[in-house]
N, C-alpha and C positions, 0 to 999 in steps of 0.2 A: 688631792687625788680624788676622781669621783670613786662612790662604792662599787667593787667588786661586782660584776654577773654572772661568776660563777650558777649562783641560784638562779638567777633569770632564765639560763639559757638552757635549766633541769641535771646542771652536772654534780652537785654536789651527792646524789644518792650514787654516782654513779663512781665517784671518785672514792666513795669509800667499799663501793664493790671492788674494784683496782686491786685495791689491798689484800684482798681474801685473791685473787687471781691476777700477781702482776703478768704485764707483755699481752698477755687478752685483750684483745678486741670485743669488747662489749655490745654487739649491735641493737639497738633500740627500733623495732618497726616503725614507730612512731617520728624516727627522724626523717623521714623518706618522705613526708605527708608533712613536714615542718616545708621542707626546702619550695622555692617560691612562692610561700605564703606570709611565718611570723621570720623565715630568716630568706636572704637571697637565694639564687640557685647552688650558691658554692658555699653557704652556711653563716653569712655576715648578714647581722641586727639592722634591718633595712630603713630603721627608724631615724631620724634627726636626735639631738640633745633636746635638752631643754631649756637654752638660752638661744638653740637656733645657730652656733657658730658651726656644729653640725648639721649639714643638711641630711636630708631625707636621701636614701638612694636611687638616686634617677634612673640610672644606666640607659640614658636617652641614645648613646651613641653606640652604634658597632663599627670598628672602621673607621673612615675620614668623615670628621664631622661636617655636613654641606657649605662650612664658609669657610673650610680650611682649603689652601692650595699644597696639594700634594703631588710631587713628580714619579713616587715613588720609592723603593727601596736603596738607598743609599742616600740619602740626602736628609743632611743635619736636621733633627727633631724641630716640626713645626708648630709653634703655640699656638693652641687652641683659645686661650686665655691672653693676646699680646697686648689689648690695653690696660688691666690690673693694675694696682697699686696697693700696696701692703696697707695693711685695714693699719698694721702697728709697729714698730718695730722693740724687743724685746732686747735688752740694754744690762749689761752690769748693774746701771742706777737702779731699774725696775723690775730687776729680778725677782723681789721678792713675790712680786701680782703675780705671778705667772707658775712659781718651782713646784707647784702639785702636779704640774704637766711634762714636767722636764727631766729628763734621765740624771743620773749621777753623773756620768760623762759631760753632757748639758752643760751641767753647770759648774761642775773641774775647767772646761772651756772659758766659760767666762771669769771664773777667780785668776786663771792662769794669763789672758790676755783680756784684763777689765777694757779697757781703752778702745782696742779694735774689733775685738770680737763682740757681731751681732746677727739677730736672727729676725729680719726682715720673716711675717704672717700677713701670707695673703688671704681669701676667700677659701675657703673646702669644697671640693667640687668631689662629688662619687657619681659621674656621667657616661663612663666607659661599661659597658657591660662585656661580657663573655659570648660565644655565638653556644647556639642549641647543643652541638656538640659537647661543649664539655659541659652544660647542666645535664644532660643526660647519662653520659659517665659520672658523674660527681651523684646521681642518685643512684647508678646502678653502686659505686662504692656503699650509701647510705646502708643497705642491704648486704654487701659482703664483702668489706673490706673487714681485713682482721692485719697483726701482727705477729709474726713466726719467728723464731730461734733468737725467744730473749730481746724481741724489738728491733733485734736487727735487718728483718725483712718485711719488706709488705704483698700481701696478696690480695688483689684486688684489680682494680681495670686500669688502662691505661687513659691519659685525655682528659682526666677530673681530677678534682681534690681525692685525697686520699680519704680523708675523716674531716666531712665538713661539719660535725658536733664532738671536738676533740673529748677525750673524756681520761685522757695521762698525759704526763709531760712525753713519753717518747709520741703518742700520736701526734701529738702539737708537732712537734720535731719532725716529723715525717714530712707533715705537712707541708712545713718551712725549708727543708733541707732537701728535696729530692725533685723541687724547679717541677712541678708537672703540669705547672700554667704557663710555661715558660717558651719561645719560638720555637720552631720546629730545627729549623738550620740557623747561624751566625758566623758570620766572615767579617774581620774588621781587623786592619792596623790602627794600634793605641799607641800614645805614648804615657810615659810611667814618671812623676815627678816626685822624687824620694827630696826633700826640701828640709835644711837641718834648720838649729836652731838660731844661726846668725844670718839666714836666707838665702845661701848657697844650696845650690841643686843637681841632683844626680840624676840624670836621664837616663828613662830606658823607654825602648818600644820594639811592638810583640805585634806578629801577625795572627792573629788567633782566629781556627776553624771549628768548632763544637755544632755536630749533629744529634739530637735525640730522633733514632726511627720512630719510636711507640706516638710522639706526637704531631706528624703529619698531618695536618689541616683535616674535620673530617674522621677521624682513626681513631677505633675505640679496640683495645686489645685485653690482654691480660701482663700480668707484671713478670712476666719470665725473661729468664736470658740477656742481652746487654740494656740497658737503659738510657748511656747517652755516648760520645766519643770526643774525645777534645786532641789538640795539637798545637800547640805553641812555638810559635820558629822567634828566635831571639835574633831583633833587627840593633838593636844598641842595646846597654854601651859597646862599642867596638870591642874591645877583647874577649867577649861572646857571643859574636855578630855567628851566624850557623848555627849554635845551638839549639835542639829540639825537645820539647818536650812534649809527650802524646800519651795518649792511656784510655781506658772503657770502664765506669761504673756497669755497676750493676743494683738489682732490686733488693737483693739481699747480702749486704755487708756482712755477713757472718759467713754466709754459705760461702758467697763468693766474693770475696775484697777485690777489693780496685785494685784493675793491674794497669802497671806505669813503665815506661821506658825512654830513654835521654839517648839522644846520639850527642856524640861528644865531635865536634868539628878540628880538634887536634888530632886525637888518635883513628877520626872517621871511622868508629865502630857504637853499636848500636851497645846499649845495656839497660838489662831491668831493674827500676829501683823498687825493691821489695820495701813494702812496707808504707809507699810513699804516703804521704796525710798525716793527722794529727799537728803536731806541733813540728814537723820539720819546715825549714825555711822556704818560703815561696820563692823560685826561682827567680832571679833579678829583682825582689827588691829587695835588696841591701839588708835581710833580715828583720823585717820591718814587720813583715805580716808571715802568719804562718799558712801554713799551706790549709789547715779547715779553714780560714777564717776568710777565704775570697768568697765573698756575696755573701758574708756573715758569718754563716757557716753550712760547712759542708761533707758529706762524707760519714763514715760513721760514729755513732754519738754513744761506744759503748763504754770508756771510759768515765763520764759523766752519770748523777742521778739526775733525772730529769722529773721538773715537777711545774705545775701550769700555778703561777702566783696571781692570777686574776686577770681582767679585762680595766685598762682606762684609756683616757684623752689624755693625747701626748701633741704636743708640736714635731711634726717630724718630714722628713724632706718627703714632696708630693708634686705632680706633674712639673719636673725640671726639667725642663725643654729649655728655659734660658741658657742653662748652665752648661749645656752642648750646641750654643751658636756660634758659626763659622766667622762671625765679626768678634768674638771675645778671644784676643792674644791671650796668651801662657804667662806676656808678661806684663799682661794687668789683671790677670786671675790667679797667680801665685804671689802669696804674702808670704813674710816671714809669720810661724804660729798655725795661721787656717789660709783656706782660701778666700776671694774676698767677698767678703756676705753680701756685696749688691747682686753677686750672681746666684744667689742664693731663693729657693722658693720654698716656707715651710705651710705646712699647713696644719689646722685641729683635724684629728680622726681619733678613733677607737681601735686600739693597738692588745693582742695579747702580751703578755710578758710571761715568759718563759723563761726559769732558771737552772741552770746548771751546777754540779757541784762535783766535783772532784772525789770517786772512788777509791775508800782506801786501799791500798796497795799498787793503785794504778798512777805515771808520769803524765803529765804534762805544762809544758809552762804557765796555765792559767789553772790556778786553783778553782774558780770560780765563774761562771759563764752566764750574763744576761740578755737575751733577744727579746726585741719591740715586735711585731708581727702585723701587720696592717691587718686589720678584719675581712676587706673587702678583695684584696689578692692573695694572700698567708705567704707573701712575702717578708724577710725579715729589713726593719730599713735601720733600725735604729743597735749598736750591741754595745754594754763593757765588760771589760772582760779584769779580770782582777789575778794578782796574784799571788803567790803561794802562803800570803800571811794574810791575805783579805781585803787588801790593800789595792785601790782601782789603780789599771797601772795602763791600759790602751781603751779610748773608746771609738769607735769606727758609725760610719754611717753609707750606704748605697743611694743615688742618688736615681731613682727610677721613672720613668714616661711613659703614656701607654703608646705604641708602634702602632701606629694603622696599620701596617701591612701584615704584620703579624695577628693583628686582634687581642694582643696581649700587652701586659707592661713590662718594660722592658729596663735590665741590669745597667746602668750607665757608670757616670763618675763614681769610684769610690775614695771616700775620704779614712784615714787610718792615722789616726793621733796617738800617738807614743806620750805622755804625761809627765812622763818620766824626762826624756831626752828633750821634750819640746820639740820634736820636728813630727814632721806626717807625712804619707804618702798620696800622692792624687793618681786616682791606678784611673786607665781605661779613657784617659784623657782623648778627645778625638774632635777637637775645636780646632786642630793646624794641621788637620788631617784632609786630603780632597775629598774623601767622602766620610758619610757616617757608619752606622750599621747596615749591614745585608744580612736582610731576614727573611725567610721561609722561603730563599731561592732554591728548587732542586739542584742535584748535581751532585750530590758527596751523595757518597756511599760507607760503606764500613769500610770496606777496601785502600779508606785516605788516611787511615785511622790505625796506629798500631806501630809493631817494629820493622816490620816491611815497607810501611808509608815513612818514616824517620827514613829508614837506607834511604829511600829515593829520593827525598826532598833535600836531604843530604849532602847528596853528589855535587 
């Protein structure tokens, strides 16, 4: 494991102020006058490693990079990188070169399927930057982003990082969990492979619509009132083909929880699930994942202590554009175990790690919670999650690309390994799909969003 930069990056004086004032927002003027100089504009250590397998941060590209052929928005992720070849590929045999870089999860993977499971490392590319818009939000945060009711809310701008110099584990968390680099709109049917441990598979597939207003191309706001809208219409398995599911985050998980609501296509009546998140089951898959843990984690993070365990180099999934092309079948990329590591793209970067721990008095099925965070988008890519005796028991991974259309990177495959049972979930599948993602098309409004949108989709 390389050392810690806590100190590097001036948080250690700041983390012991935390203490004397937890849920404070510490603002440092001095951050604001960091950002595009010793850190990027969103707060990532702009610098290379020192063997060089990290490169320096380019952010040479906004957009389609000029050799890439782009049609546009729905069409399967184009490699910007298609003639590559993995510098190595990292092997049960060779594990040991390598486990300073590799999660606990990582490497449960490979003891559990030594033979097949491997992790094809390509080249490290940080070439994608952000447009002015959100470095400009992400300074105006530098300045006045703070933490309200106990961590559970943020106030600050819309369009940028929350806390591009995290200084607690709930800001980190903010950071990671409330997508604010994330597209403006998304429309896309996926299909859902819940895959057990003898190689039989359970399909599911979801027409999924989620609009965030505050990040409209462009749009720099304040953190008030809803923050994003989702909708889920359940297209398989058949015996919940009509099913909906729809609901509105908001900025402040305490003030105002996520509200959720299901039409139920037998009794064609609309209902609120109070409550919904945490550890209840994510709808259609076979209780595989829970409802925080889609793109890691999501939602509020008040049952947990949250505390920042340092900065390293990890191997972790990076520009997978392979891994969503429309010539790779389901049934040459579903294995019994994992999926199959040719389709696989990992790369070195500098990841936070962020740990969770289980409040006493408070439920949930994971005792214990660790997120990998990329530096350079505070995206979470890499989690495991442990349970109730400490014991790693799922580790998950998102498989993310950056959208030119969007200008951002975007949530693709996710992978969900059960430890336990041996089988995993491939969510968000969309390789036997006609199209990919549709990103930052207008057209949804709030109005598509909610339990009056459920009646009507309904019918």
């Amino acid at each position: 494991m390389t050392e810690t930069t806590l100190a590097r990056h001036g948080l250690a004086l700041s983390l012991l102020l935390m203490v004397a004032a937890p849920g404070v927002a510490l603002a440092e003027p001095a951050d604001v006058e960091r950002l595009g100089k010793d850190l990027t504009c969103v707060g990532a250590d702009p610098s290379g490693n020192a063997d060089g397998s990290i490169p320096p941060f380019s952010g040479k590209w906004l957009g389609v990079p000029p050799h890439v052929a782009f049609k546009g928005t729905g069409q399967h992720p184009v490699d910007p990188y298609p003639d590559e070849k993995p510098l190595f590929v990292i092997t049960a045999d060779n594990l040991g070169q390598y486990a300073d870089a590799l999660s606990d999860g990582q490497k449960a993977l490979f003891k559990l399927y030594p033979a097949t499971f491997r992790m094809p490392v390509y080249p490290s590319h940080r070439d994608f930057r952000f447009d002015d818009a959100v470095c400009q939000a992400t300074r105006e945060n530098a300045k006045v982003a703070r933490l309200v009711d106990d961590g559970e809310g943020v106030v600050g701008k819309t369009g940028g990082t929350p806390f591009p110099v995290p200084r607690s584990g709930l800001e980190l968390l903010k950071n990671a969990s409330t997508f604010t680099l994330r597209a403006w709109t998304e429309e896309y049917i996926s299909d859902n492979a819940y895959v057990l441990r003898d190689g039989n598979i359970n399909w599911g597939r979801v027409h999924s619509r989620n609009l965030a207003p505050a990040l409209e191309p462009g749009k720099v706001g304040d953190t008030v009132g809803n923050s994003s809208f989702y909708l889920n219409e359940t297209l398989l398995p058949q015996r919940d083909k009509g099913e909906i599911n729809t609901g509105t985050e908001f900025w402040n998980d305490k003030a105002e929880p996520r509200q959720a609501w299901r039409y139920d296509p037998g009794t064609r009546r609309v209902r609120q699930s109070p409550g919904y998140g945490f550890d209840m089951s994510f709808p259609g898959s076979g209780g595989s994942i829970t409802v925080d843990e889609v793109r890691l984690f999501n939602g509020s993070g008040q049952r947990y202590d949250w505390k920042i365990v340092g900065k390293r180099e990890m191997f972790i999934p990076y520009n997978a554009y392979r891994l969503h092309a429309p010539d790779l079948k389901y049934a040459d990329l579903l294995m019994p175990g994992h999926i199959n590591p040719q389709a696989m793209r990992y790369e070195r970067h500098r990841v936070w790690e962020l740990e969770g721990t289980l409040k006493p008095g408070y439920r949930h099925l994971y005792g214990k919670r660790k997120l990998y965070i990329d530096e350079d988008t505070w995206f979470p890519m890499l989690a495991d999650n442990y349970d109730s005796r400490g014991e790693l028991w799922r580790t998950s991974m998102v498989n993310y690309f950056y959208a030119y259309e969007s200008q951002r990177p975007q949530a693709g495959v996710g992978l969900y390994h059960d430890l336990n049972a041996g089988s995993y979930l491939a969510f968000n599948l969309i390789n036997q799909q006609r199209t990919g993602y549709l990103l930052n098309r207008p057209g949804f409004s709030p109005r598509d969003f909610g339990p009056e949108a459920a009646r009507r989709f309904g019918q």
